[in-house]
Backbone as JSON, one array per atom type, in Angstrom:
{
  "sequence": "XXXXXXXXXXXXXXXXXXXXXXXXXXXXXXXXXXXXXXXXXXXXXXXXXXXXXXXXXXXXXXXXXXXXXXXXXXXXXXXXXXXXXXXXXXXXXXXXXXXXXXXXXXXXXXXXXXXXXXXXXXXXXXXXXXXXXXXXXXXXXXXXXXXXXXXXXXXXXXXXXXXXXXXXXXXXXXXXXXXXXXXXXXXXXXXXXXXXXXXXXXXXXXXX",
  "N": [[0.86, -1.19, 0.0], [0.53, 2.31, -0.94], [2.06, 4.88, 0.91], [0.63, 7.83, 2.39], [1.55, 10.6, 1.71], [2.87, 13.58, 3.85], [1.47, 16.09, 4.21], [2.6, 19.93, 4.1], [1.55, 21.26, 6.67], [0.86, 19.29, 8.27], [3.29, 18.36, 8.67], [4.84, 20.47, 9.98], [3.46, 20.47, 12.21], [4.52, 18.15, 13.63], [6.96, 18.76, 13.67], [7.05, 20.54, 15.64], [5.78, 19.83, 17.9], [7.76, 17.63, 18.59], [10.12, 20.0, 19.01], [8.95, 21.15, 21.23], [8.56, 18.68, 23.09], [11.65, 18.25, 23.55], [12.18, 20.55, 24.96], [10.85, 20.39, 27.13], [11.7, 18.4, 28.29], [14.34, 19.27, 28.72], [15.21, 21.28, 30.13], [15.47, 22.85, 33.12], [14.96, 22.09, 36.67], [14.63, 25.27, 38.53], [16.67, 26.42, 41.83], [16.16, 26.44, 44.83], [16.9, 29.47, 46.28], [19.52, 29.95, 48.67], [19.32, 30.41, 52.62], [20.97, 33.28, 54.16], [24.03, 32.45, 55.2], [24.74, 33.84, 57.28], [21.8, 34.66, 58.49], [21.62, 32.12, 59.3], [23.05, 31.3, 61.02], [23.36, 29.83, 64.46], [24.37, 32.1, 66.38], [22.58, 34.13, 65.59], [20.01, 33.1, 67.13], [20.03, 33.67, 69.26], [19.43, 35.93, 71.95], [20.54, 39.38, 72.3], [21.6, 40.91, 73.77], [23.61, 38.19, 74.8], [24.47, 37.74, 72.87], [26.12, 39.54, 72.52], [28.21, 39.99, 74.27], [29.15, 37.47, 73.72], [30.51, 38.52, 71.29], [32.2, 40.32, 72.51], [33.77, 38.94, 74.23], [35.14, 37.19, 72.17], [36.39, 39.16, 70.75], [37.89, 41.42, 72.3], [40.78, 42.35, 73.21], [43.4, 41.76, 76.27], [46.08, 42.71, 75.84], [47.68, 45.78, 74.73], [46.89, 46.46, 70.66], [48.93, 46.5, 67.94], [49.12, 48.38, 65.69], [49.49, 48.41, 62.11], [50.81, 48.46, 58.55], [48.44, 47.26, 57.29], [46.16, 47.66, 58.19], [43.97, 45.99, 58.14], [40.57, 44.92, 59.13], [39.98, 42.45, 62.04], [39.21, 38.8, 60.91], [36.52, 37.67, 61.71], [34.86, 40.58, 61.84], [34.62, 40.72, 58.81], [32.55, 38.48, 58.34], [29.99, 38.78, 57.73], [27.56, 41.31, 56.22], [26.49, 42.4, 58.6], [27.2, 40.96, 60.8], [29.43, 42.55, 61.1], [28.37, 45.18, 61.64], [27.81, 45.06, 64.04], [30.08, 43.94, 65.61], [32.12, 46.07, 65.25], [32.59, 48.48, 66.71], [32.86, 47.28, 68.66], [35.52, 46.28, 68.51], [36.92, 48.37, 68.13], [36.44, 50.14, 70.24], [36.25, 49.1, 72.26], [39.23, 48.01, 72.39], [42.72, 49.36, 73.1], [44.69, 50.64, 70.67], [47.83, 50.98, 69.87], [50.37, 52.97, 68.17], [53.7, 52.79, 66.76], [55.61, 54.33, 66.19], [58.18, 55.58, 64.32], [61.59, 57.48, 63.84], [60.07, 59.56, 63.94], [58.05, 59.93, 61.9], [55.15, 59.98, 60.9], [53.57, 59.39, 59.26], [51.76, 56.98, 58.95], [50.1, 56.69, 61.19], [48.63, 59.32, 60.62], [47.07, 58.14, 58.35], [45.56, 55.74, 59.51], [43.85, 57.45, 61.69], [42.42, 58.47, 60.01], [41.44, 56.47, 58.75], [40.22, 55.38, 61.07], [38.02, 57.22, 61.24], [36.33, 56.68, 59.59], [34.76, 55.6, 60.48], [33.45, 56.5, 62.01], [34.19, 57.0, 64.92], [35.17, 58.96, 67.82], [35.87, 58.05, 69.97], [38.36, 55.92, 70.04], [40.68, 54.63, 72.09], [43.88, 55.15, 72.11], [47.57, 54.88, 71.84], [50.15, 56.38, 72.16], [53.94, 55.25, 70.69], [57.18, 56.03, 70.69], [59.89, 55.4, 68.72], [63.25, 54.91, 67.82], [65.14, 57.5, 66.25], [66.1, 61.13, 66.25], [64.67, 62.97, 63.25], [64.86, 65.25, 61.12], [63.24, 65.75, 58.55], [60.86, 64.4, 58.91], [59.94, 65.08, 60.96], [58.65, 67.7, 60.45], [57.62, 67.22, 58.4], [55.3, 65.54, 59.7], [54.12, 67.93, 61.61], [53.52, 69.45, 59.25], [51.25, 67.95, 58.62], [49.53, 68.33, 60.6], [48.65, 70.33, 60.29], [46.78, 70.55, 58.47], [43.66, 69.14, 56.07], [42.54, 66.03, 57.55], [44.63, 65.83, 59.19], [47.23, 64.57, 61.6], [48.12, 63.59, 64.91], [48.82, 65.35, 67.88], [51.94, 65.02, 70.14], [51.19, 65.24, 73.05], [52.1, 67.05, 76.02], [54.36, 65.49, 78.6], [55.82, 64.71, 81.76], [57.3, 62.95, 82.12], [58.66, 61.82, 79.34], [61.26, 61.25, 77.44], [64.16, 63.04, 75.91], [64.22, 63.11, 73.21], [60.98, 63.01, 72.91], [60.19, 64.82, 74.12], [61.2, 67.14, 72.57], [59.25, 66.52, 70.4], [56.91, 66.59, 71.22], [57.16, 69.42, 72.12], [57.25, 70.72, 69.15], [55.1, 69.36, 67.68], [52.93, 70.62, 69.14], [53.0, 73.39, 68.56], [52.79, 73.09, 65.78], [49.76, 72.58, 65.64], [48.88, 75.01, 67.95], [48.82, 76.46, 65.34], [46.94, 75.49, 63.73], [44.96, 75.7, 64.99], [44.49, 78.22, 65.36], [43.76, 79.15, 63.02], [46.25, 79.64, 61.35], [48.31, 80.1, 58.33], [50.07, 77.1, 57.1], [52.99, 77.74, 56.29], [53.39, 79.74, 57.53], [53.68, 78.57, 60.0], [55.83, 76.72, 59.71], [58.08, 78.68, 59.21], [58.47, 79.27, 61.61], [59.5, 76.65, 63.25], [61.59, 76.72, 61.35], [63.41, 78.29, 62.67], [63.75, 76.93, 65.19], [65.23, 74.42, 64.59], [68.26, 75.21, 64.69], [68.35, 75.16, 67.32], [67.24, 72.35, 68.4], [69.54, 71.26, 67.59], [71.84, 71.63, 69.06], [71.36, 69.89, 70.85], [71.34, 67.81, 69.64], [73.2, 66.21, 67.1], [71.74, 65.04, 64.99], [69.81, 66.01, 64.44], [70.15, 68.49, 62.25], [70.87, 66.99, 60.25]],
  "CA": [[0.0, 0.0, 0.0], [1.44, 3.16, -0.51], [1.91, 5.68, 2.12], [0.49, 8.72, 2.0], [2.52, 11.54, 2.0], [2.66, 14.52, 5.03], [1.56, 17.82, 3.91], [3.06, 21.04, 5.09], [0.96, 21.36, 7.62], [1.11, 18.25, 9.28], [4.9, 18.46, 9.22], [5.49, 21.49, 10.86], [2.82, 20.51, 13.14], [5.38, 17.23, 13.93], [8.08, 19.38, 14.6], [6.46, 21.49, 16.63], [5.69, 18.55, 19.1], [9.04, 17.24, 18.75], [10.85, 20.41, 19.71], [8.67, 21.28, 22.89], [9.08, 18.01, 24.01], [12.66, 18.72, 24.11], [12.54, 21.71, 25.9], [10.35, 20.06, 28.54], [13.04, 17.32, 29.12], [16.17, 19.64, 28.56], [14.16, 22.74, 31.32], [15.92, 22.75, 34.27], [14.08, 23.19, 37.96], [15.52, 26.11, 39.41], [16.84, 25.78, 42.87], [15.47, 27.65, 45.34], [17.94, 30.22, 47.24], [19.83, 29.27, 50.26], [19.6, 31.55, 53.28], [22.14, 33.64, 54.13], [25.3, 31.64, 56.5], [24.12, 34.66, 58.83], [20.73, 34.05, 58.76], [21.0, 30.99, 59.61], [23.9, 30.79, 61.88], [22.96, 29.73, 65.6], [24.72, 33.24, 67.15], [22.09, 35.08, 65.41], [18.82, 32.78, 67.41], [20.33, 33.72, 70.66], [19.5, 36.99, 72.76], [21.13, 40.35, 71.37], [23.12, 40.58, 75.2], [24.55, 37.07, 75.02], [25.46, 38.0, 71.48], [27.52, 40.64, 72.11], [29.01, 39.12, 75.22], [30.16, 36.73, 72.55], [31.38, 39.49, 70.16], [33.24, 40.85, 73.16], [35.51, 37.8, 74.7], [36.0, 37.14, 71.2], [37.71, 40.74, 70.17], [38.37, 42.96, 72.98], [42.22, 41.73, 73.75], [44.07, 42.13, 77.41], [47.01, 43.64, 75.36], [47.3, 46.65, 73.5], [46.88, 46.42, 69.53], [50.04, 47.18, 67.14], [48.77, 49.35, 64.12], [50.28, 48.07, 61.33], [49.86, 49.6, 57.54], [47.82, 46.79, 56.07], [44.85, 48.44, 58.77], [43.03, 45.52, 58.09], [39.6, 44.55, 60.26], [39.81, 40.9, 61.91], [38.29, 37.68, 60.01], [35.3, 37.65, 61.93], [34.15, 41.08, 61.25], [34.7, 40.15, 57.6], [32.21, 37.44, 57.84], [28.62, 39.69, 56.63], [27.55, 42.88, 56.92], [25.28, 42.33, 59.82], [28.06, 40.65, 61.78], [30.31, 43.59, 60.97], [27.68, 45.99, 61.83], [27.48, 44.67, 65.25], [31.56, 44.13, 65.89], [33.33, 47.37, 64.37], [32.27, 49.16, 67.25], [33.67, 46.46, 70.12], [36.53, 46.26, 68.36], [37.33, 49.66, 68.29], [35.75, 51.05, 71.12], [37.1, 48.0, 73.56], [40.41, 47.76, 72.7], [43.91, 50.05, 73.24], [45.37, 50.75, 69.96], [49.24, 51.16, 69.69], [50.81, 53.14, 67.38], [54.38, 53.0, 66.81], [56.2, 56.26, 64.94], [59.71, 55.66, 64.36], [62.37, 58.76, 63.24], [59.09, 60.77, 63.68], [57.37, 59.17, 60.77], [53.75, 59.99, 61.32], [52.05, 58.86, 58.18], [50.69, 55.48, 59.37], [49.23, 57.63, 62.16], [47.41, 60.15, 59.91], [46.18, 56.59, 57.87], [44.89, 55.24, 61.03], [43.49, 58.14, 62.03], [41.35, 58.44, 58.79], [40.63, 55.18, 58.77], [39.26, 55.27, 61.93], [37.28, 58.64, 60.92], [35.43, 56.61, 57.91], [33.49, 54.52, 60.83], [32.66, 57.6, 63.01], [34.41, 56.96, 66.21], [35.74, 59.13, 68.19], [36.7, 57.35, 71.31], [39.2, 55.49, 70.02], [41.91, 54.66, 72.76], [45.27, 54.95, 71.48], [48.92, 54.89, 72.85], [51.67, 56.94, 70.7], [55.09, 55.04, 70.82], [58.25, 57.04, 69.6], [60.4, 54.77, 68.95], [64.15, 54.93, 66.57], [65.92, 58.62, 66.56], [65.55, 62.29, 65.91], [64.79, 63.2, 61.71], [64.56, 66.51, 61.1], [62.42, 66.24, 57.47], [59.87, 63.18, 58.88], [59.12, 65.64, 62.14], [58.5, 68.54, 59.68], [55.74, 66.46, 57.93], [54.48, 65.25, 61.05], [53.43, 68.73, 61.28], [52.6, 69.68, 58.42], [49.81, 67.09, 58.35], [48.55, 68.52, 61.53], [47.88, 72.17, 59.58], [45.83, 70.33, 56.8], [43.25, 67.58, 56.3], [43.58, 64.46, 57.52], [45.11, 65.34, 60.27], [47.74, 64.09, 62.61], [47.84, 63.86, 66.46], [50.33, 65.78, 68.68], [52.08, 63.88, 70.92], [50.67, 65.99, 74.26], [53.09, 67.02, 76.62], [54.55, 64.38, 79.49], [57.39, 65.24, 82.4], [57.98, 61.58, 81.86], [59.18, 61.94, 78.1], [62.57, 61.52, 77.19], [64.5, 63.89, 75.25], [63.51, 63.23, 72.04], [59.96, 62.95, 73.25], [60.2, 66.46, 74.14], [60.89, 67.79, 71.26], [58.56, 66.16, 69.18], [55.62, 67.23, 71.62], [57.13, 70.59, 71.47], [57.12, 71.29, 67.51], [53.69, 69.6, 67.35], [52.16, 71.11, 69.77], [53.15, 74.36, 67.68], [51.85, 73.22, 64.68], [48.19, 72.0, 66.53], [48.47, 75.91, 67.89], [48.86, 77.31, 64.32], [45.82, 75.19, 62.91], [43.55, 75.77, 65.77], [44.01, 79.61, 65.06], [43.81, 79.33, 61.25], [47.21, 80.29, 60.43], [48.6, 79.21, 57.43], [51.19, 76.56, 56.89], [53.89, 78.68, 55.78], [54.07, 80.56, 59.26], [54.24, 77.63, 61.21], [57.39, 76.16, 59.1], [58.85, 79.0, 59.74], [59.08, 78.82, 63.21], [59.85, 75.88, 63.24], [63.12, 76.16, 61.03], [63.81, 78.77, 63.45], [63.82, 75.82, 66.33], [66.14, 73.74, 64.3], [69.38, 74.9, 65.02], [68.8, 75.12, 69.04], [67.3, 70.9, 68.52], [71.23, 70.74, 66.95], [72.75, 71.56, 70.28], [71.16, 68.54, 71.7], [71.72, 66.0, 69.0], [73.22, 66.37, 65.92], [70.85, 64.1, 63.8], [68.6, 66.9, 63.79], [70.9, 68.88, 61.66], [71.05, 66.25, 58.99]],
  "C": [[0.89, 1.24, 0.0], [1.64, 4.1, 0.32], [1.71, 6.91, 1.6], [1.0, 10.04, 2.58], [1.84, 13.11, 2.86], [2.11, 16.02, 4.48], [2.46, 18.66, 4.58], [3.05, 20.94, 6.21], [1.83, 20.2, 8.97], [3.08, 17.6, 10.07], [5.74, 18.64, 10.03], [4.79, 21.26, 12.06], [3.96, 19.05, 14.24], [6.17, 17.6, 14.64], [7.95, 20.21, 15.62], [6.68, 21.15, 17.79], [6.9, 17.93, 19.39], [10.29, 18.82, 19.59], [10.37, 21.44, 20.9], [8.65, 20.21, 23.54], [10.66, 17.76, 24.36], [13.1, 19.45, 25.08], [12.01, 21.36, 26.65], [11.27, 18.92, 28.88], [14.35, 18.56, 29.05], [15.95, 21.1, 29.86], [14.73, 21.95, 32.64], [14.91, 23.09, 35.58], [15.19, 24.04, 38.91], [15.57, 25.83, 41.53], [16.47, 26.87, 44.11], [16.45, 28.37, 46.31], [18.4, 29.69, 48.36], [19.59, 30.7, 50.88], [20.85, 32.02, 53.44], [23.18, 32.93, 55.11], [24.51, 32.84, 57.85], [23.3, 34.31, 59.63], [20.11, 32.8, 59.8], [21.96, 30.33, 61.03], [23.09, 31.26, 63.83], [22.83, 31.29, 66.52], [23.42, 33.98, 66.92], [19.85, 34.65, 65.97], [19.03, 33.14, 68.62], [19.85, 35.48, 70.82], [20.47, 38.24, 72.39], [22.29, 40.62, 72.26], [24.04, 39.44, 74.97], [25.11, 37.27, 73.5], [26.39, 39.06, 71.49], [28.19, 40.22, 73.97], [30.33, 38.55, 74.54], [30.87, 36.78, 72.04], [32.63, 39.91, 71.0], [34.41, 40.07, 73.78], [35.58, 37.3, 73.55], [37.49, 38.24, 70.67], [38.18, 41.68, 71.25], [39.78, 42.05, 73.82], [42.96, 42.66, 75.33], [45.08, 43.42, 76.8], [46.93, 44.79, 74.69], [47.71, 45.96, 71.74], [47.42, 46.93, 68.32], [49.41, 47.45, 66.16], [49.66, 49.07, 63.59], [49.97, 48.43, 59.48], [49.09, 48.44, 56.81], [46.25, 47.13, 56.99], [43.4, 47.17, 58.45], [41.72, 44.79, 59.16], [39.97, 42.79, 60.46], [38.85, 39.77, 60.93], [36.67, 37.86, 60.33], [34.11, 38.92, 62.26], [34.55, 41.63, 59.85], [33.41, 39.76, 56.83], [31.12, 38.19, 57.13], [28.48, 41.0, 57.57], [26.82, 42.9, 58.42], [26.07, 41.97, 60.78], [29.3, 42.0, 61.99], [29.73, 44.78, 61.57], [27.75, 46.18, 63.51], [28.96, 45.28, 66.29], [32.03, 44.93, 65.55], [32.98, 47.96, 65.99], [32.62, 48.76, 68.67], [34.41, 46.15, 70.06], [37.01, 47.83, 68.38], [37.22, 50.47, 69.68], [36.28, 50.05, 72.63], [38.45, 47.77, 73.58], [41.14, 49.1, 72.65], [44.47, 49.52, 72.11], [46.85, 51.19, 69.97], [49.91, 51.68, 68.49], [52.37, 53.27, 67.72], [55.04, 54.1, 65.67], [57.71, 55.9, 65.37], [60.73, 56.48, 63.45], [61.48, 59.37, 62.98], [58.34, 60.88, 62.68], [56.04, 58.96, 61.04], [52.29, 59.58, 60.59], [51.12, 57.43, 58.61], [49.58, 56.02, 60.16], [48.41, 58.21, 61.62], [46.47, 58.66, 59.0], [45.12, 56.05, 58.65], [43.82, 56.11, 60.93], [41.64, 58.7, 60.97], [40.62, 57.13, 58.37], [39.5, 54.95, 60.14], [37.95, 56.71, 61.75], [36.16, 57.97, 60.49], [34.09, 55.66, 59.17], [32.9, 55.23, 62.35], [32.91, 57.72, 64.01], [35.75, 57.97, 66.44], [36.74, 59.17, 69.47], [37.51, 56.51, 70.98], [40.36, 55.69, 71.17], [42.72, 54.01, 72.33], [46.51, 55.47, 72.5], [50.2, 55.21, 71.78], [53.27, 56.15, 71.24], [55.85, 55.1, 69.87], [59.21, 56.09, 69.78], [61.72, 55.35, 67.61], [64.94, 56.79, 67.13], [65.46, 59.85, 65.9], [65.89, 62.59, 63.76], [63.92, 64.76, 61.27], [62.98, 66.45, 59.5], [61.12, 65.16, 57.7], [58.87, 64.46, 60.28], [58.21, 66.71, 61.3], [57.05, 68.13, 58.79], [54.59, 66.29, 58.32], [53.82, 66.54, 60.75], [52.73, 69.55, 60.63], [50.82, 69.28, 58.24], [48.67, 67.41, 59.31], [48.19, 69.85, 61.0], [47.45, 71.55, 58.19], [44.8, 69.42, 57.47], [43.61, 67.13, 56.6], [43.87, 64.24, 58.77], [45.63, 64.16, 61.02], [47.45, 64.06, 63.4], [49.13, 64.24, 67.09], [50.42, 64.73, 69.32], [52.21, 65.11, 72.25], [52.35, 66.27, 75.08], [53.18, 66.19, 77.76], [55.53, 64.89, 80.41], [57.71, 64.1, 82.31], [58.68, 61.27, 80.67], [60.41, 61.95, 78.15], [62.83, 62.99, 76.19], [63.53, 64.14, 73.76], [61.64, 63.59, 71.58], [59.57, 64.32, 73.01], [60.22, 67.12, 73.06], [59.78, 67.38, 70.12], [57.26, 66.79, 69.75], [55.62, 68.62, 72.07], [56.71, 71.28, 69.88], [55.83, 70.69, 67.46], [52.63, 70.35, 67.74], [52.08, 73.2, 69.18], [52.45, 74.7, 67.21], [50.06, 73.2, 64.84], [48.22, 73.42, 66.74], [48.07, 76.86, 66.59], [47.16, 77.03, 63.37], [44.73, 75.49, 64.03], [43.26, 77.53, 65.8], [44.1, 80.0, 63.52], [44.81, 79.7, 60.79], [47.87, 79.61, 59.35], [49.91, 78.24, 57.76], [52.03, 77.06, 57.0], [54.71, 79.37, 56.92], [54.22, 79.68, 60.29], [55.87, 77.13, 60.43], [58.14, 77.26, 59.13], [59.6, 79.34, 61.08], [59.28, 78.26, 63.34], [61.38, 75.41, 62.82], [64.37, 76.94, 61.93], [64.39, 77.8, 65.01], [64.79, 74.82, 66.13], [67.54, 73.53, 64.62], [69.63, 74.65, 66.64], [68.26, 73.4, 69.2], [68.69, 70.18, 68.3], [71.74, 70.79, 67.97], [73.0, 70.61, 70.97], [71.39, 67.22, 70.99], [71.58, 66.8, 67.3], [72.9, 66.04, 64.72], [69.62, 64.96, 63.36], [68.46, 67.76, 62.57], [70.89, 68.33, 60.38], [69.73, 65.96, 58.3]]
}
């Protein structure tokens, strides 16, 4: 018998059927979201006190905390924003920061300083240690930075200070007067180069 042949129609109507039953086998089921690790993590079914209990004998350290320039926050306020939200503020606000400044090298300090700015606190407790020898063009900066943005921090005056001490929380404490009465730059560095040769009497590294 012979077979009778497909029209158009019935052709396209073939393929039709043939390539939506493809797409209903080859159709993926989407997967439905996970929650967030936060979300879902235990710390966050507990009590908002015993959670920051938590936060706190985790981060707030006996010792003080060496500032170092990679300024980066610990792992675990890293983990999400919500955990970060919580901890920035018991890490900062609980611990004694340490800065060390060596040959009067104050930029890490102004870094710091701005870094700590960007998260609004201004109770930060910090501990300035001068450490290394007297540099006449690193002190000079130092102050500079305290008559601009940004800002530095003097190093206050102490009767416990060594020599060097002294002088450094002399000339800042200068520059800190010059910006707290608007004077320009310009007139503090020159008093200052005026101060130079009587720091030479006492140590000739100042000189250089």
């Amino acid at each position: 018998m012979a077979k009778r042949a497909r029209t158009g129609d019935e052709t396209h109507d073939r393929a039709d059927k043939i390539t939506t039953k493809k797409r209903k086998t080859t159709q993926r089921k989407k997967t439905p979201a996970r929650p967030s690790g936060t979300a879902n993590s235990i710390l966050y079914k507990l009590p908002a006190e015993l959670r920051v209990s938590i936060f706190e004998f985790a981060l707030i350290e006996d010792n003080k905390i060496i500032v170092s320039t990679a300024l980066r926050l610990p792992s675990l306020l890293r983990v999400s924003s919500q955990v970060r939200d919580e901890t920035v503020p018991i890490w900062y606000r609980g611990n004694t920061f340490r800065h060390p400044i060596v040959d009067c090298d104050a930029d890490l300090m102004t870094k710091w300083n701005k870094h700590c700015y960007a998260f609004r606190f201004a109770d930060i407790k910090t501990d300035v240690s001068i450490q290394g020898g007297p540099n006449w063009s690193n002190l000079v900066r130092w102050c500079e930075l305290l008559c601009s943005p940004g800002r530095a921090v003097i190093l206050p005056a102490d009767a416990d200070y060594n020599e060097l001490e002294q002088f450094i929380s002399t000339a800042t404490c200068i520059a800190e007067r010059f910006w707290m009465k608007r004077r320009p730059w310009a007139e503090c560095e020159v008093v200052l180069k005026e101060m130079r040769p009587l720091l030479g009497l006492y140590d000739d590294e100042w000189l250089k």
